[in-house]
ChimeraX commands (.cxc) that place a marker at each C-alpha (Angstrom):
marker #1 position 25.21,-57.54,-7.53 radius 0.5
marker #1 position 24.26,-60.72,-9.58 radius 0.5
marker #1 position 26.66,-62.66,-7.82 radius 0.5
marker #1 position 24.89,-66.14,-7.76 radius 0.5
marker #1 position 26.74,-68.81,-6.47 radius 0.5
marker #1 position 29.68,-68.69,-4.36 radius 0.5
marker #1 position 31.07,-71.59,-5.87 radius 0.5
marker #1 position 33.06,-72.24,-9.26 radius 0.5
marker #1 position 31.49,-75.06,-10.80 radius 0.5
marker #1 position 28.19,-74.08,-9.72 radius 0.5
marker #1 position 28.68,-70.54,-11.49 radius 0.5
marker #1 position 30.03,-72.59,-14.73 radius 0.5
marker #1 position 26.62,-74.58,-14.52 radius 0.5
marker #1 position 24.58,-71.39,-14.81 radius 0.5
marker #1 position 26.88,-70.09,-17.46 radius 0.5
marker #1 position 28.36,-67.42,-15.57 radius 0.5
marker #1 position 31.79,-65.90,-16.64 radius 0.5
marker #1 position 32.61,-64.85,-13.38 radius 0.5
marker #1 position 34.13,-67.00,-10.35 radius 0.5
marker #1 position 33.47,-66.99,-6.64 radius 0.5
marker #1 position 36.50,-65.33,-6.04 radius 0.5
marker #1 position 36.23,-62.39,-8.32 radius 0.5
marker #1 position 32.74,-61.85,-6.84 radius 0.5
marker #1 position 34.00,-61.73,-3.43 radius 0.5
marker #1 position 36.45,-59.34,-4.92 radius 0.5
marker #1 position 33.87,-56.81,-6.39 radius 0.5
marker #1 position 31.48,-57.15,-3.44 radius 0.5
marker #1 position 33.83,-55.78,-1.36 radius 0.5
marker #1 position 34.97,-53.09,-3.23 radius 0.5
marker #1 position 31.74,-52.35,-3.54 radius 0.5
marker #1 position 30.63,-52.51,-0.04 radius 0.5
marker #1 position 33.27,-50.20,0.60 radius 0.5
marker #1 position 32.45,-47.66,-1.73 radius 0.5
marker #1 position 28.32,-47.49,-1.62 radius 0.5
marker #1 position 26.29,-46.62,1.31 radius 0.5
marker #1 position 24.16,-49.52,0.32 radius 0.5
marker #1 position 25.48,-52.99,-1.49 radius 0.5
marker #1 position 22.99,-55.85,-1.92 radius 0.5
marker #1 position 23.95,-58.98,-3.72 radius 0.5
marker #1 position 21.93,-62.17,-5.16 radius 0.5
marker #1 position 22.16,-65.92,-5.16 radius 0.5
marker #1 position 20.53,-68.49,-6.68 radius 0.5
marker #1 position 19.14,-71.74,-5.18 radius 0.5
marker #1 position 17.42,-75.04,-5.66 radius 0.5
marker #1 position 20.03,-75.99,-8.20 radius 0.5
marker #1 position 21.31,-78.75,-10.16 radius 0.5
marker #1 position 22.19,-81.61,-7.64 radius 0.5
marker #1 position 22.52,-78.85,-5.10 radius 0.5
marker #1 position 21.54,-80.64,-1.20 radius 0.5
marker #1 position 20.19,-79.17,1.53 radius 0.5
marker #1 position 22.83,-79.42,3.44 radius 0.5
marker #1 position 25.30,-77.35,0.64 radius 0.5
marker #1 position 22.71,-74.67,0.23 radius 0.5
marker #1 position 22.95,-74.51,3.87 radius 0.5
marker #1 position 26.56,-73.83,4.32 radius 0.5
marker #1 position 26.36,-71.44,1.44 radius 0.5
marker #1 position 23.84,-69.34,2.83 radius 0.5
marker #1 position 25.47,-69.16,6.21 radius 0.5
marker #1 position 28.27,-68.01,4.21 radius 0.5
marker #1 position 26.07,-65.53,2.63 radius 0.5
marker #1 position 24.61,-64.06,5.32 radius 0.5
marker #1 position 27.61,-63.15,6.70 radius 0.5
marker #1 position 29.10,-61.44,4.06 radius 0.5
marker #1 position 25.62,-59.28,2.89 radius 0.5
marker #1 position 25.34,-55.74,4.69 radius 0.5
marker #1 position 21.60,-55.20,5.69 radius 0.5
marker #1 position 19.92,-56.56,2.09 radius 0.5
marker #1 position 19.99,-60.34,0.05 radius 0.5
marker #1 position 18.16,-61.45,-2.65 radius 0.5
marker #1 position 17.71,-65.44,-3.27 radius 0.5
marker #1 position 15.79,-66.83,-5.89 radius 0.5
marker #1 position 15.06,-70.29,-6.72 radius 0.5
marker #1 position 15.80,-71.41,-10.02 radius 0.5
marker #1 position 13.00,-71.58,-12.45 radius 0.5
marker #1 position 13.51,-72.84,-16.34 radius 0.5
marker #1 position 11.19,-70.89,-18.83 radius 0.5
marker #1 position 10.32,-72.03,-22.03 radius 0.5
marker #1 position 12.17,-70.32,-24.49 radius 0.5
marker #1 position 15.45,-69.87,-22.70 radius 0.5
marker #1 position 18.61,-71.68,-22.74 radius 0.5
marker #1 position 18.10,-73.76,-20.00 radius 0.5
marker #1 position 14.85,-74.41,-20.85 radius 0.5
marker #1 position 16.23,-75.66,-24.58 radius 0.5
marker #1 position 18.44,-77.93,-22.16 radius 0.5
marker #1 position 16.01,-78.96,-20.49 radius 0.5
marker #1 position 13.75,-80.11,-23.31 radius 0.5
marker #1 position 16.89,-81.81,-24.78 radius 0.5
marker #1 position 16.94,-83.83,-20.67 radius 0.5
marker #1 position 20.51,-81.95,-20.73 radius 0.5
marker #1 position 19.07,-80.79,-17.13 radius 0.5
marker #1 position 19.56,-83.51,-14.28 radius 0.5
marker #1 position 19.74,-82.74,-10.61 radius 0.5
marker #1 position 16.98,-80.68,-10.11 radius 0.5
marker #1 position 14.91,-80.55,-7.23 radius 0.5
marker #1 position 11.54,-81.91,-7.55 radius 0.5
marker #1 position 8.45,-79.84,-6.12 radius 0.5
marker #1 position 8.71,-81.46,-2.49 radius 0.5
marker #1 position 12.62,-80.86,-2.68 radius 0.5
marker #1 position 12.20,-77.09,-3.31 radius 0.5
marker #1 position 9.57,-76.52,-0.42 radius 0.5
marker #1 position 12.61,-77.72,1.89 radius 0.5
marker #1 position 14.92,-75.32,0.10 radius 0.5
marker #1 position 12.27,-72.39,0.47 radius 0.5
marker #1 position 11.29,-73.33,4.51 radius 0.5
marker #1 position 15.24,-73.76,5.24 radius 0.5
marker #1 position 16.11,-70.31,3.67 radius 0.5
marker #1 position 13.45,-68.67,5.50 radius 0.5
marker #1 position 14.61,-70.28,8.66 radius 0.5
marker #1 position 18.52,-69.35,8.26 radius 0.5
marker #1 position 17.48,-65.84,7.23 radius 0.5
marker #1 position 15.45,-64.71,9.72 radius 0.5
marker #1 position 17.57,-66.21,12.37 radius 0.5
marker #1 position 20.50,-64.09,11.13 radius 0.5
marker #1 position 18.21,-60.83,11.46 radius 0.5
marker #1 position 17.21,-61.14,7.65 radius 0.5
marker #1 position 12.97,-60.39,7.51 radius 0.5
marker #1 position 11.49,-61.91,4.73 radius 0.5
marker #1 position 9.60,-58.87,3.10 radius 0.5
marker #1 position 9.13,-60.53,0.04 radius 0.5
marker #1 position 8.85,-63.93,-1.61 radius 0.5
marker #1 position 12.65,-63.57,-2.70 radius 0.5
marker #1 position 13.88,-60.43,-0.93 radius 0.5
marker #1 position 15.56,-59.90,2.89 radius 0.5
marker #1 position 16.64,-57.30,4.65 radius 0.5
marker #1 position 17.53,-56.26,7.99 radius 0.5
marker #1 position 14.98,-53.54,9.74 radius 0.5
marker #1 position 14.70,-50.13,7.63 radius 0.5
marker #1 position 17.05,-52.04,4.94 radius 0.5
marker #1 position 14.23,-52.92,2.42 radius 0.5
marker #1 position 14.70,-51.98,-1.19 radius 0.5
marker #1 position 13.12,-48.76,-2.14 radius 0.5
marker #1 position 13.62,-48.68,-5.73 radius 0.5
marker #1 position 11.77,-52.51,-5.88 radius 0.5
marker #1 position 9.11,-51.42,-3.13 radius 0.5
marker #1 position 7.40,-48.72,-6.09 radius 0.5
marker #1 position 6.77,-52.08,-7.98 radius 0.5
marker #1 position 5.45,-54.12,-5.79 radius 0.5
marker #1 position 3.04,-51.82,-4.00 radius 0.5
marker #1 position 2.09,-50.63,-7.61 radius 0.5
marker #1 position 3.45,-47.07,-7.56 radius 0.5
marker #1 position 4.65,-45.01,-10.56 radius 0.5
marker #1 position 8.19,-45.29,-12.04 radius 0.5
marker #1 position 9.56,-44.55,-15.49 radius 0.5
marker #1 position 11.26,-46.75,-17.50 radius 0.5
marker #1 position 14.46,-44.86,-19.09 radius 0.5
marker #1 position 16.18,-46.71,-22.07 radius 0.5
marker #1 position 15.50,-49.38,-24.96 radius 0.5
marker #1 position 13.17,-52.07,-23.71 radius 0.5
marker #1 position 12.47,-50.49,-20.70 radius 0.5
marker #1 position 8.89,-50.15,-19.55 radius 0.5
marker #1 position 7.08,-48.15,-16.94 radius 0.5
marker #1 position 3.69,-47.19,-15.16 radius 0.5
marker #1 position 2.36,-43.74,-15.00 radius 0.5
marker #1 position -0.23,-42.11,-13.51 radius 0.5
marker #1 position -1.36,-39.39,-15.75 radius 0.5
marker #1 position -4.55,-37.56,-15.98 radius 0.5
marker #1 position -6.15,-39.63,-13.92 radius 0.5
marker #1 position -5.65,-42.76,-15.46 radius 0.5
marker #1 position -2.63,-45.46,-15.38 radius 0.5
marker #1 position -0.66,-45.90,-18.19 radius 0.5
marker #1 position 1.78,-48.52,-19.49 radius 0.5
marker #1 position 4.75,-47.35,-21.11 radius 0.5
marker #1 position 7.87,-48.97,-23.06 radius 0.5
marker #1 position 10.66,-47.80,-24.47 radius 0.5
marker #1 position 12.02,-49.46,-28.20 radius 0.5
marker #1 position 13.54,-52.33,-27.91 radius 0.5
marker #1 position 16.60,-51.39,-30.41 radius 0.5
marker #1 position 19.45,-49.54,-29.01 radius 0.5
marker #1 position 19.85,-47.82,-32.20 radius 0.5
marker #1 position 16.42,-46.87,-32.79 radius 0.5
marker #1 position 15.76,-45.64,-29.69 radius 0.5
marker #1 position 19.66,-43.54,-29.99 radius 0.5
marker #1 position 17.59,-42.01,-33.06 radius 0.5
marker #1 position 14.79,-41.08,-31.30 radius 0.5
marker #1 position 16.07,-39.62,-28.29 radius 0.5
marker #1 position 18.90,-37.76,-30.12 radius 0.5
marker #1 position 15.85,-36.24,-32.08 radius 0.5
marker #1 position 14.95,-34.93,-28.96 radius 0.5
marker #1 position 11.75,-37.47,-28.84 radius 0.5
marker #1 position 11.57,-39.83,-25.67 radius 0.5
marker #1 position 11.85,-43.44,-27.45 radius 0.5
marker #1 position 8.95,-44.26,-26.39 radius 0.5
marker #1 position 6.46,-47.13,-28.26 radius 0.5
marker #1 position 2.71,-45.29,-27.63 radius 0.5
marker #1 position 1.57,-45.38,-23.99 radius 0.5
marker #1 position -1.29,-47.52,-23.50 radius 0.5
marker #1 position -4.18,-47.10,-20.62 radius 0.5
marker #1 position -4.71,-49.80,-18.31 radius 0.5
marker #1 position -7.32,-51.16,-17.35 radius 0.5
marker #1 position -9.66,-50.86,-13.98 radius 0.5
marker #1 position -9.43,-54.59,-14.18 radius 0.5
marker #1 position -6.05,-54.77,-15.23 radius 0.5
marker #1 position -4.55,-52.53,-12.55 radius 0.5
marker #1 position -6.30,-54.86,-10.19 radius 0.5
marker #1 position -4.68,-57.56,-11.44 radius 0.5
marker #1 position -1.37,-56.25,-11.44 radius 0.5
marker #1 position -1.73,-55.10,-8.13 radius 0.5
marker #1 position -3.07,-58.14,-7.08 radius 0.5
marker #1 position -0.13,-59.98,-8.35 radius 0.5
marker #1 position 2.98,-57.20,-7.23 radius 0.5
marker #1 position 1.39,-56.42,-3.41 radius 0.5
marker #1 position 0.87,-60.43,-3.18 radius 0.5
marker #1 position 4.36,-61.09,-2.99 radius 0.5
marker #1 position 5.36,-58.70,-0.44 radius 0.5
marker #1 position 4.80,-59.47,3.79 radius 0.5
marker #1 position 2.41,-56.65,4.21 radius 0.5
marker #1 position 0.29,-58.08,1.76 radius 0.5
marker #1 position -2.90,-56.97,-0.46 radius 0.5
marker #1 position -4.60,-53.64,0.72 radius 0.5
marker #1 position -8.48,-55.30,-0.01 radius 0.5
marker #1 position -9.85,-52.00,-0.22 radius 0.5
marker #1 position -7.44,-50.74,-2.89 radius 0.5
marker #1 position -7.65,-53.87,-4.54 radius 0.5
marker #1 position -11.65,-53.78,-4.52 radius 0.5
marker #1 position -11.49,-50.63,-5.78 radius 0.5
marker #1 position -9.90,-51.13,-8.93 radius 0.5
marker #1 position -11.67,-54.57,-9.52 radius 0.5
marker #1 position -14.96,-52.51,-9.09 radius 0.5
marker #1 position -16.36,-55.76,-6.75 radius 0.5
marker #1 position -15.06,-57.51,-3.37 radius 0.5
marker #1 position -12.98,-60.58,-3.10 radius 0.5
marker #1 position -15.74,-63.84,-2.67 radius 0.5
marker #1 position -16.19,-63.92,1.12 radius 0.5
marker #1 position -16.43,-67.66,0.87 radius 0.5
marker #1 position -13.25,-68.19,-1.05 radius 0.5
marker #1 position -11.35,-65.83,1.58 radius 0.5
marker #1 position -12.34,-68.18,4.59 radius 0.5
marker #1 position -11.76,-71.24,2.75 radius 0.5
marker #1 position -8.19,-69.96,1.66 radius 0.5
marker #1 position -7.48,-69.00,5.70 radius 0.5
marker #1 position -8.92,-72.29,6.62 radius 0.5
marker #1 position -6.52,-74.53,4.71 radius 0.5
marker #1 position -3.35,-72.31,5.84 radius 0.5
marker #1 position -2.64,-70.03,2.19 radius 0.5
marker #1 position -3.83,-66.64,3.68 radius 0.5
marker #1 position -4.16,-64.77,6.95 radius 0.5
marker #1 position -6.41,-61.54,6.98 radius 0.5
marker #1 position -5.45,-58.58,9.46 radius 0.5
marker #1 position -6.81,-55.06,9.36 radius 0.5
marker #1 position -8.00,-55.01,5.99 radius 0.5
marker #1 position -5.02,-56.92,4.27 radius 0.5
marker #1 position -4.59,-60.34,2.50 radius 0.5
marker #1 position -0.89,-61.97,3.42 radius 0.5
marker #1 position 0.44,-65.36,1.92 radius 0.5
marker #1 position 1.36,-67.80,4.29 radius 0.5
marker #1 position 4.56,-69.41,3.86 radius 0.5
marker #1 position 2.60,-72.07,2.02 radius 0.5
marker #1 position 0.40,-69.92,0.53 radius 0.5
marker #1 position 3.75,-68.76,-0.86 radius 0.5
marker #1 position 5.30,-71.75,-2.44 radius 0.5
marker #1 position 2.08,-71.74,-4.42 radius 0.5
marker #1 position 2.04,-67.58,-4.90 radius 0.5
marker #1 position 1.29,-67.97,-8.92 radius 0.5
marker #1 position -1.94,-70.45,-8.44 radius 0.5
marker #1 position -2.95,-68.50,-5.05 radius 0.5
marker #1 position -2.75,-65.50,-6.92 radius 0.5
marker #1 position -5.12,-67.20,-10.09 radius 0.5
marker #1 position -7.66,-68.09,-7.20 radius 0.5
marker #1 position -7.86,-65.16,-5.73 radius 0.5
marker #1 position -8.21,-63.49,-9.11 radius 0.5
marker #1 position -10.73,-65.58,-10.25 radius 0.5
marker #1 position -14.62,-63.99,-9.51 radius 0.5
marker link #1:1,2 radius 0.2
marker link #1:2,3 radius 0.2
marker link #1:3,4 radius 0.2
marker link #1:4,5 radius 0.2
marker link #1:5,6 radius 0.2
marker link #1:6,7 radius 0.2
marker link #1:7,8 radius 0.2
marker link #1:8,9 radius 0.2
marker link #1:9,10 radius 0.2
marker link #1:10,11 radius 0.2
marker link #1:11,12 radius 0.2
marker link #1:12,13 radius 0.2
marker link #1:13,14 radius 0.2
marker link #1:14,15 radius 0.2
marker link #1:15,16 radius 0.2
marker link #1:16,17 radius 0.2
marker link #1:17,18 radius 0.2
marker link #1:18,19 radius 0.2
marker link #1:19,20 radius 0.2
marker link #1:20,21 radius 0.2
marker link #1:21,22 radius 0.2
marker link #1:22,23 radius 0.2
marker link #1:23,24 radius 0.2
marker link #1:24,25 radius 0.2
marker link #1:25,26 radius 0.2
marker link #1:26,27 radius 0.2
marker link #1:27,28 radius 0.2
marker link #1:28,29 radius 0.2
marker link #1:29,30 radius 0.2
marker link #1:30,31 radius 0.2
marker link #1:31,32 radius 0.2
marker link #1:32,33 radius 0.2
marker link #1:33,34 radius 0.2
marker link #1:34,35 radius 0.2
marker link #1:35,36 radius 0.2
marker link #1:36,37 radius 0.2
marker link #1:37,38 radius 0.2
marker link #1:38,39 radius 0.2
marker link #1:39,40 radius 0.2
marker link #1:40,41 radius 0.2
marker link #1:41,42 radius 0.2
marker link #1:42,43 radius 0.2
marker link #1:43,44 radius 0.2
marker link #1:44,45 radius 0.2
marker link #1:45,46 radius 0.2
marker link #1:46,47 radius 0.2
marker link #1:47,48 radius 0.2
marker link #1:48,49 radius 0.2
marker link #1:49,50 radius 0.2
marker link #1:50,51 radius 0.2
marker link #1:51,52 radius 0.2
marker link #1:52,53 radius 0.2
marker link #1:53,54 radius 0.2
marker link #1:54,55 radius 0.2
marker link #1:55,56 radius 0.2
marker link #1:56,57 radius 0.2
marker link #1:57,58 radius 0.2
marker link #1:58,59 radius 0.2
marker link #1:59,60 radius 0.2
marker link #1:60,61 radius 0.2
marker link #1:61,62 radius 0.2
marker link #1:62,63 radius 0.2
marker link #1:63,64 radius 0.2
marker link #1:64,65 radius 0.2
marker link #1:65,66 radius 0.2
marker link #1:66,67 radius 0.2
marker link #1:67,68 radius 0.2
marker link #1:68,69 radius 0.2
marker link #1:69,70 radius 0.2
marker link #1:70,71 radius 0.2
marker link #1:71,72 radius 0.2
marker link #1:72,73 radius 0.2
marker link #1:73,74 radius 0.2
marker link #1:74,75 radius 0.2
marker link #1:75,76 radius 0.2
marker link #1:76,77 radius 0.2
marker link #1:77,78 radius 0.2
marker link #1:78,79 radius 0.2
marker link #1:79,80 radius 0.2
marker link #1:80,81 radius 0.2
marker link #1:81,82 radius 0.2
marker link #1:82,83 radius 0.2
marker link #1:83,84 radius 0.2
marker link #1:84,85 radius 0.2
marker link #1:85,86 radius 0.2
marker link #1:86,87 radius 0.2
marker link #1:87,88 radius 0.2
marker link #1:88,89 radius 0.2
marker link #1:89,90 radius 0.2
marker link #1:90,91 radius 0.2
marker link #1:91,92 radius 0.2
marker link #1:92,93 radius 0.2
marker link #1:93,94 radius 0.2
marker link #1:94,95 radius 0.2
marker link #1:95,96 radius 0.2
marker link #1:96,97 radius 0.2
marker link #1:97,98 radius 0.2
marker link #1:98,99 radius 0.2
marker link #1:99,100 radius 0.2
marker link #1:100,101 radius 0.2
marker link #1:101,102 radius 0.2
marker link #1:102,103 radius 0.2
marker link #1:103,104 radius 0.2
marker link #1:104,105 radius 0.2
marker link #1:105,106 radius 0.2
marker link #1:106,107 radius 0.2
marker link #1:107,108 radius 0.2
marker link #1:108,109 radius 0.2
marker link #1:109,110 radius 0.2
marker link #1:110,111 radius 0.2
marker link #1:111,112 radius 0.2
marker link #1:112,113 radius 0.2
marker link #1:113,114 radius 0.2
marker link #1:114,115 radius 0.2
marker link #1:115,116 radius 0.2
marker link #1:116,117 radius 0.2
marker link #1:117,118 radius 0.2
marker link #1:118,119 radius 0.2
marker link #1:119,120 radius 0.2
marker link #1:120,121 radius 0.2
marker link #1:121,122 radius 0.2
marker link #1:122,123 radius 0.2
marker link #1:123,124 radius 0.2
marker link #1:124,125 radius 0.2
marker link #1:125,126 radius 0.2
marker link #1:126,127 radius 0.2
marker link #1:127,128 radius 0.2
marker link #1:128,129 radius 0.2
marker link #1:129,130 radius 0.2
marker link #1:130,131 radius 0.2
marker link #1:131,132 radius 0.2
marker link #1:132,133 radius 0.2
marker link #1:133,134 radius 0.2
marker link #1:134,135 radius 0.2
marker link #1:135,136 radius 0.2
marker link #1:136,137 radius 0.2
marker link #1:137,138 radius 0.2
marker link #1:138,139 radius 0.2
marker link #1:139,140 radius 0.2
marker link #1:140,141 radius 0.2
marker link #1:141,142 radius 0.2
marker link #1:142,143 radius 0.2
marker link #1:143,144 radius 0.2
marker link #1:144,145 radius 0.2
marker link #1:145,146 radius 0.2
marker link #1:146,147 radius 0.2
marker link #1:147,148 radius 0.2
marker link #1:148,149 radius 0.2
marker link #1:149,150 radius 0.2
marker link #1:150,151 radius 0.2
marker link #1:151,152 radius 0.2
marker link #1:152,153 radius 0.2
marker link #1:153,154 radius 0.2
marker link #1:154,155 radius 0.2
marker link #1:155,156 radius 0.2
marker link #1:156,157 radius 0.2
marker link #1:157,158 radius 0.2
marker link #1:158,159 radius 0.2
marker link #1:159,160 radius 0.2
marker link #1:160,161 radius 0.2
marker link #1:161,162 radius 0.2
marker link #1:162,163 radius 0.2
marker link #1:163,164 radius 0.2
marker link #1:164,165 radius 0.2
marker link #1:165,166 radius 0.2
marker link #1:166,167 radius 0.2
marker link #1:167,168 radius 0.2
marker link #1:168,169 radius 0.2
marker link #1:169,170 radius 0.2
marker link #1:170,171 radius 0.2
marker link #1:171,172 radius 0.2
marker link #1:172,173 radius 0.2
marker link #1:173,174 radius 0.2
marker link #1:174,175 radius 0.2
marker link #1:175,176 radius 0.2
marker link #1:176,177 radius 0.2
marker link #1:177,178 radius 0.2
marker link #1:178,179 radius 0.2
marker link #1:179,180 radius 0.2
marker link #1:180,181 radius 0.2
marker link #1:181,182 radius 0.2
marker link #1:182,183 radius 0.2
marker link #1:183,184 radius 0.2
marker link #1:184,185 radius 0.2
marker link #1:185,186 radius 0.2
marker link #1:186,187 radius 0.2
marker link #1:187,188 radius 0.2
marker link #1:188,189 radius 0.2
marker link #1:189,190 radius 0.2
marker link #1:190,191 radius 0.2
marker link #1:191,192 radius 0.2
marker link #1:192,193 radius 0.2
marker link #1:193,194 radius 0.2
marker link #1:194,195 radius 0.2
marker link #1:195,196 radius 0.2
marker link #1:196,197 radius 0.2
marker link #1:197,198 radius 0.2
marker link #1:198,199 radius 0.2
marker link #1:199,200 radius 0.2
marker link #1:200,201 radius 0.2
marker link #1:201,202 radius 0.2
marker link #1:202,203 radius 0.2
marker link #1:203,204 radius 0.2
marker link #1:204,205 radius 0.2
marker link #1:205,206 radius 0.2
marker link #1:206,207 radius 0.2
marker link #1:207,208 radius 0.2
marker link #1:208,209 radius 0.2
marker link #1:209,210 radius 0.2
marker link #1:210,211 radius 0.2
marker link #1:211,212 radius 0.2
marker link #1:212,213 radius 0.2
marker link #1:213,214 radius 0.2
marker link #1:214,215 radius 0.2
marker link #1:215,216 radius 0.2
marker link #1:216,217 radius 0.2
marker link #1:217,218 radius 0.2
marker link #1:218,219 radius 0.2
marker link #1:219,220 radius 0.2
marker link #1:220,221 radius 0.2
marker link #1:221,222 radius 0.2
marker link #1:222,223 radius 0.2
marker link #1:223,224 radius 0.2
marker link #1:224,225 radius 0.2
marker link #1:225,226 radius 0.2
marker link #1:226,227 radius 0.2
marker link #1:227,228 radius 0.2
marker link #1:228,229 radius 0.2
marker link #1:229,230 radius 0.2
marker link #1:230,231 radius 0.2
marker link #1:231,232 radius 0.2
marker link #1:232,233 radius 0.2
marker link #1:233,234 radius 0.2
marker link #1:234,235 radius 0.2
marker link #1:235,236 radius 0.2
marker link #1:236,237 radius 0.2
marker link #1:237,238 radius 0.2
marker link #1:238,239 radius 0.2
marker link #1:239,240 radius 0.2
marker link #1:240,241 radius 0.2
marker link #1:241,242 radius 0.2
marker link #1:242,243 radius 0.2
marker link #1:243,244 radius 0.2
marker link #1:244,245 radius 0.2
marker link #1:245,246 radius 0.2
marker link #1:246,247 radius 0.2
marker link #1:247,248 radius 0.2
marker link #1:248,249 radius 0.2
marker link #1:249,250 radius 0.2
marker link #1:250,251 radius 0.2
marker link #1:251,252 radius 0.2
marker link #1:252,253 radius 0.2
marker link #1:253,254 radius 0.2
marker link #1:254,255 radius 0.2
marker link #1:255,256 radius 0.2
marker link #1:256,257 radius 0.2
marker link #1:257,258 radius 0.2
marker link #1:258,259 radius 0.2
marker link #1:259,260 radius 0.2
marker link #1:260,261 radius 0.2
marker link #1:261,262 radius 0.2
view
């Protein structure tokens, strides 16, 4: 449930029609009703303290069931906020230092309420990780079913990417036609699916599989770079895996580039 914030004016800020009430509401129901019920928040916002994100996420974790999503907020080009932001209709935000303390604090309140980190934005009590989100991360197969959506399948022996129409009412057409709506698959890559996999598995506690991801580069991660990357705290190696540090973590997107790089 995209429930966000658990307070009104915060929710107004991110231009959500719902208040903290009426989520509490829903999650409820809903907690009563499903055998599993996980919720999101966002963080690192607008003139948002430590100390407020603090007693929110207290809050938080003692309403969630076994699984919580928190993301910090980004702005990307060619959104609203980031059409606010280029207008400097966007004060309050943490600066880079600022959201490292938001991201050490929420690992700190999570995993003292029982709540792993198994993923850069994702935690769950033991067994409670997300199964449907687990396929994309450790780069499995999953179809994507309706406009827009896309998937990866493994089909005669090679990976394919696959998307669905973007239109609602071309892709009604289609599939009423008894066609699948989808645009033409396209192969990936060797280097691509290393990549992708390097970028997914990355994000995730268990880490990169360096075998797997060797094998689909078709050449082995720079031994150099590896012990440079453990020596200044980004990575830890164990059994054949790459994990992000914490601090390898609030850097994922450039560790990832590095890593990437030949």
């Amino acid at each position: 449930m995209g429930i966000q914030a658990l307070n009104d004016p915060d929710l107004k800020a991110l231009g959500r029609l719902h208040s903290a009430n009426e989520a509490a509401q829903a999650f409820d129901i809903a907690i009563k009703t499903f055998n599993r019920v996980s919720f999101d928040l966002i963080y690192a916002r607008q003139n948002q303290t430590l100390t407020n994100w603090e007693t929110e996420l207290t809050h938080a974790l003692s309403m969630a069931a076994d699984h919580l999503s928190l993301y910090q907020l980004t702005i990307e080009d060619g959104t609203a906020f980031g059409d606010r932001l280029k207008r400097g209709g966007l004060k309050g935000l943490p600066d880079d230092e600022m959201a490292a303390d938001f991201y050490e604090l929420t690992q700190a309140l999570c995993t003292q309420a029982g709540f792993a980190g198994y993923e850069v934005s994702n935690y769950a009590k033991e067994g409670a990780q997300s199964r449907h989100n687990l396929v994309y991360w450790r780069s499995g197969d999953y179809m994507g079913i309706g406009p827009g959506a896309h998937g990866r399948l493994t089909l005669g022996g090679k990976r394919w990417a696959c998307e669905a129409g973007k239109s609602p009412a071309l892709w009604l057409e289609k599939t009423s036609k008894l066609a699948n709506g989808e645009s033409p698959r396209v192969a990936i890559s060797p280097t691509e699916q290393a990549d992708e996999y390097l970028m997914m598995s990355l994000r995730l506690a268990e880490g990169t599989d360096i075998r797997r991801y060797e094998n689909y580069a078709g050449g082995a991660f720079s031994q150099d770079k590896l012990r440079h990357l453990t020596h200044i705290g980004m990575i830890t190696q164990e059994n054949s895996r790459i994990m992000a540090t914490t601090q390898g973590r609030m850097v994922l997107n450039s560790l990832i580039a590095e890593l990437a790089t030949p």
